[in-house]
N, C-alpha and C positions, 0 to 999 in steps of 0.2 A: 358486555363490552370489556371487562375487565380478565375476562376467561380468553379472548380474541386477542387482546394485548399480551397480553402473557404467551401465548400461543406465537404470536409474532415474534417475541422479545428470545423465547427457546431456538426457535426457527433461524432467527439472526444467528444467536451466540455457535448454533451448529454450522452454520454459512460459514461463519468467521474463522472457524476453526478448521474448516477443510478447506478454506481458502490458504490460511496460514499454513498446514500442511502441505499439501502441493507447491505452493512455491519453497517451503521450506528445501522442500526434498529435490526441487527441479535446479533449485540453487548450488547444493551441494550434490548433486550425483552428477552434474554437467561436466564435460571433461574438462579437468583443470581445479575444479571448484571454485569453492571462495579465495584459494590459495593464486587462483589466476589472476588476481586481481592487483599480487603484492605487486612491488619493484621487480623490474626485469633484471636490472642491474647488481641487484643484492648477489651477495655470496651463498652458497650452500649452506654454511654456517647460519649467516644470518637466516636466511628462508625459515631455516631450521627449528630457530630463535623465536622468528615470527609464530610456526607452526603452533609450538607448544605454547606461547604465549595467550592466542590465541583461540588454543583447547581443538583445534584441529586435526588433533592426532586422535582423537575419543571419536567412538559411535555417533553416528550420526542420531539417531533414535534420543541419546545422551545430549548430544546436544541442543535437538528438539526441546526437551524437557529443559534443559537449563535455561534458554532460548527463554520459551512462552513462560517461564517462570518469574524471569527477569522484567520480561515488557508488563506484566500484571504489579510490577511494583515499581513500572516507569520507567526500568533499564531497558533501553532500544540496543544499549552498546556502544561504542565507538566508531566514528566512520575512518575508513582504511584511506581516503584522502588527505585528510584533513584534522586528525587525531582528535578532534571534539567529538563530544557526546551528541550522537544524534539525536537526541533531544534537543537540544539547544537548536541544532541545527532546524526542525521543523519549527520550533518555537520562533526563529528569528524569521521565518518568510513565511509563516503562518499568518500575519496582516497583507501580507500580496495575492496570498490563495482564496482569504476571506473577502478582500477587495472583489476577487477577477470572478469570484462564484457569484456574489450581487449584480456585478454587472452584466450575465452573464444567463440569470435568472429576468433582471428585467427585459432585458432584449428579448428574451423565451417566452414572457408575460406579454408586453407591446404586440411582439409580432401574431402569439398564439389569438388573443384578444381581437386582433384584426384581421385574420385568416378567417374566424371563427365568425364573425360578424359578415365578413366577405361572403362566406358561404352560406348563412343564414339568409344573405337577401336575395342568392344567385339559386334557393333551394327550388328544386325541380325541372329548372333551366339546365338546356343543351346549348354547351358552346360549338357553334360552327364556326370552319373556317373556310 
């Protein structure tokens, strides 16, 4: 059991990381990139400003690596809306996602429960119409 969990747990972590890759890369090779997201209104200057600020002008491969390096110690980054750390940001509507999954899971439960029961006593039976 414990050779299967661990087997699961490897399986995960490499899901995770080629998921994170892929969008990594679909993020930043998309025309415009992450940069299309600044102010339309900003100056060349500023853009500019932002660029470096925000390590934009480095390898993407480089920023991968600083990237996943970052979320392993909790840095998600800063959101380009709204300058708070997106941490914060998941932390503060993480009770409404926690909420909406419960309720969300019981309706899946109820409904699954009575489907399943439904077709238990309907088994071998042809519906005509």
């Amino acid at each position: 059991m414990l050779r299967f969990l661990m087997n699961r747990l490897g399986q995960s972590i490499i899901l995770l990381l080629i998921v994170t890759i892929i969008t990594f890369f679909l993020i930043n090779l998309a025309p415009g990139g992450p940069s299309s997201t600044m102010r339309m209104d900003a100056t060349a200057e500023e853009r500019q400003a932002m660029v470096e600020k925000l390590g934009l002008d480095e390898p993407v491969m480089v920023r991968y690596i600083e990237w996943i390096g970052n979320a392993f110690q909790g840095d998600l980054g800063t959101s380009f809306n709204s300058g708070e750390p997106v941490t914060q940001r998941i932390l503060e509507r993480l009770p409404y996602t926690i909420e909406l999954t419960i309720f969300t899971i019981l309706i899946s439960v109820i409904l699954g429960i009575f489907l399943g029961v439904l077709s238990a006593i309907k088994r071998g039976k042809r519906k005509t119409t």
